[in-house]
N, C-alpha and C positions, 0 to 999 in steps of 0.2 A: 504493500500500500504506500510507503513511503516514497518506492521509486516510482511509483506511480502522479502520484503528487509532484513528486523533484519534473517532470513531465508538463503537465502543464504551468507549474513556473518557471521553465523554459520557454512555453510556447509565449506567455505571457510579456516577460521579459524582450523577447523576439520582437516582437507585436508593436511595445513602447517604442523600442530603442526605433524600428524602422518608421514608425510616423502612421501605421494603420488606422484604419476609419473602425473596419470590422473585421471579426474572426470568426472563422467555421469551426464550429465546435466539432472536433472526431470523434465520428458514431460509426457501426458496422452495419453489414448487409441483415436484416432480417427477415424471414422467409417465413416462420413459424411463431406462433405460442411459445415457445420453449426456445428461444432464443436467446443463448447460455450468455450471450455479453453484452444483450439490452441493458440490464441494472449499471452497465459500467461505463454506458454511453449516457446513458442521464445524471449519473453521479456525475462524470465528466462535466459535462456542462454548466453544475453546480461549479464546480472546484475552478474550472479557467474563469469563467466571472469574479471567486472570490479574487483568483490569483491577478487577476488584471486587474481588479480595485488594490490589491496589496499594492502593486508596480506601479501604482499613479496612471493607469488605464481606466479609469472610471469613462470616460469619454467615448471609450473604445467598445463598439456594438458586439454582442454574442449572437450566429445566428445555426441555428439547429438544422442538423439535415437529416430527413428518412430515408435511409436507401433500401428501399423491397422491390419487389414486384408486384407487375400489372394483378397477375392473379391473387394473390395477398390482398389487394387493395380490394378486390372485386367479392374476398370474401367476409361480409359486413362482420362475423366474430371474429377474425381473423383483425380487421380491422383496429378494430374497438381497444383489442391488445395491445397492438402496436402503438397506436394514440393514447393509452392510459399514463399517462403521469406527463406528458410531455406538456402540456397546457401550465403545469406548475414550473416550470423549468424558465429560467432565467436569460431568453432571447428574445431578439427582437421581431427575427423573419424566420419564417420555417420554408426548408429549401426540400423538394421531394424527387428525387431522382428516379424510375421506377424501370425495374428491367422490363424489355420487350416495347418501351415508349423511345419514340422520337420521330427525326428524320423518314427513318425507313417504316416506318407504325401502317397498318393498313386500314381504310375507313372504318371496321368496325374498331380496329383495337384501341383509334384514337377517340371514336364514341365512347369507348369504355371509358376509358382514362378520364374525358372531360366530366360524364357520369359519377365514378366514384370518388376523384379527388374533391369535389366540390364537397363533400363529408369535412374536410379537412380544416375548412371555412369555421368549423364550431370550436377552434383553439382560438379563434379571434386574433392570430395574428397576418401579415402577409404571407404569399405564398409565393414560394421562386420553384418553377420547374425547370431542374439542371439538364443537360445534357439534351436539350429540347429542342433543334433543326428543323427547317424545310416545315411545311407548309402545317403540319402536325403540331409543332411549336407555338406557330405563329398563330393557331386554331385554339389552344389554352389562354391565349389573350383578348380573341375575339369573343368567345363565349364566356369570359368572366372566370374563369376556373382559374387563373394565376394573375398575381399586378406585374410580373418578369418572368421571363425566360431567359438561362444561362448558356451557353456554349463555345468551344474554342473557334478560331479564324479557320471556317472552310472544315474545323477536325472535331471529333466528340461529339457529334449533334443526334447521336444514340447512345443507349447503353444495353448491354447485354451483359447479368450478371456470369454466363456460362463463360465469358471471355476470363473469369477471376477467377476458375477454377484450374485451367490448363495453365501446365508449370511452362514456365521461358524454355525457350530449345535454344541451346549453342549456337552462335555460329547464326541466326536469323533474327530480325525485328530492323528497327529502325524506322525513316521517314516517310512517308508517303509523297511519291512527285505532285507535282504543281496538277493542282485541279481548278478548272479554270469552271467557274458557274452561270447558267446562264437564268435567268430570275424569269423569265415566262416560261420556262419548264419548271421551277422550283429544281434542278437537277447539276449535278458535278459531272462534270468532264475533263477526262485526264487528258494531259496534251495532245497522245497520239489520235482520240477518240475526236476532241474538237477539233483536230486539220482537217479527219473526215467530215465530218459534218456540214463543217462552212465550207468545203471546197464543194460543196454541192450547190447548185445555182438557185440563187433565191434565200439561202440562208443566212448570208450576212447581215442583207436590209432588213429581214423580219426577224432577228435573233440576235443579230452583236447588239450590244450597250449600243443606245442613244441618246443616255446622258451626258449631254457634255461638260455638266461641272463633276462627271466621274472618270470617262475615260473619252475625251476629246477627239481617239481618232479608234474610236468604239471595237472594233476586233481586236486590233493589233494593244493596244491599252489592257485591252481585257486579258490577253495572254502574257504581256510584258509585267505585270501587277499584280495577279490577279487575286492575294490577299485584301487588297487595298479596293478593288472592285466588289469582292464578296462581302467586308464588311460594311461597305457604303451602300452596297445594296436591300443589305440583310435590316440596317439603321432604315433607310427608309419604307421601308414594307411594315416597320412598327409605330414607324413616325404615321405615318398613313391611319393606322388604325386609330394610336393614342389624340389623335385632333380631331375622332367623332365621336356625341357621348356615348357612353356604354351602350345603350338601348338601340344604338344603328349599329352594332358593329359585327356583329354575327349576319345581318343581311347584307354587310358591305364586303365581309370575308368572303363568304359564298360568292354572290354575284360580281364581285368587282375584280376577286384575286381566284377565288378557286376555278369558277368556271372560265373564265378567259385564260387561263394552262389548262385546262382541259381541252379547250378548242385545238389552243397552240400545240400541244401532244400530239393530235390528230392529224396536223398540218405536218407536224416534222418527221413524224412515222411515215 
């Protein structure tokens, strides 16, 4: 227990020294009821708030994260378990990561998702869905079920808990090449994939970027950048929604983003 504590007065200490706003409190994957290191993830959360009021972090936000799954979530006692005691816990945002959600989610699994995380709303705090990509993401905002969505540039916009079970192999891993995105498919294309594509006639005009305060000379931009493209793209598809009130923004998702990549699909197939 002690070096457990020595733990989060390091993370805390960490936190002061670099100028942090807020800290994620470390919680584990829970799957079950009997989820042997739930009590040590809410303990936890208790002990870095204390430890960051010790460190002269009082300023400094605590925010709680659930990492389970889609099916967990779906099963209401299952549920109930997971969310007991978290409501007393000493944060400000509750971040909910869920395996099987994201990016790649298929219409029903993202109905699910928007369906049972809205349970989650009876902790009374914010809700951030991690790991949350492509149009499935951006569906947690328009339907009210999240006030943010988190993910990396272009990377992580899934999760899949089965990826946390298989050990490292020798000898493989590393980066993913440049994926260059095109925002009326909602979809990644890796460079080889987009030469094809646009060297098809007609695909430039209706597909490269025609933002010019994003990439001015729209293909070639889009593939010389193409971090710098995805997340200026990704900033406006949220900007878009957060400047209608709540109550349009589920008929503006639908009709204004989802269905016009669907057409586009249609056209590029």
């Amino acid at each position: 227990r002690a070096r457990n504590a020595d733990f989060y007065k390091q993370m805390a200490e960490f936190a002061v020294a670099n100028g942090a706003t807020a800290v994620l409190a470390p919680t584990h994957l829970v799957e079950s009821e009997l989820a042997p290191w739930r009590t040590v993830a809410l303990d936890g959360c208790i002990r870095l708030r204390q430890e960051l009021d010790r460190a002269g972090g009082k300023h400094i936000a605590v925010d709680y994260q659930m990492i389970t799954t889609t099916a967990a979530l779906k099963d209401s006692k299952l549920r109930s378990a997971i969310l007991d005691g978290v409501a007393d816990l000493p944060f400000q945002n509750l971040w909910l990561r869920a395996s099987g959600f994201g990016a790649k989610a298929t219409g029903a699994g993202t109905r699910h998702l928007l369906e049972t995380a809205r349970h989650l709303h009876a902790i009374g705090r914010p809700v951030v869905i991690d790991m949350a990509g492509g149009f499935a993401g951006l569906s947690t905002l328009a339907f009210g079920t999240a006030g943010g969505i988190c993910h990396g540039v272009a990377l992580s916009e899934s999760f899949n808990a089965a990826d946390w079970r298989k050990p490292p192999q020798e000898g493989k891993g590393g980066g993913l090449g440049a994926r260059i995105y095109v925002a009326d498919l909602d979809r990644h294309l890796s460079e080889k994939q987009a030469e094809a594509f646009f060297a098809v006639r007609g695909t430039k005009a209706r597909f490269a970027c025609n933002d010019t305060s994003c990439c001015p000379s729209g293909r070639d931009d889009m593939a010389e950048s193409p971090q710098s493209h995805f997340i200026t793209q990704r900033f406006r598809q949220i900007a878009e929604l957060d400047r209608l009130p709540e109550a349009r923004r589920a008929e503006h998702f639908l009709l204004r983003m989802l269905d016009p990549a669907v057409r586009s699909a249609r056209q590029s197939a």
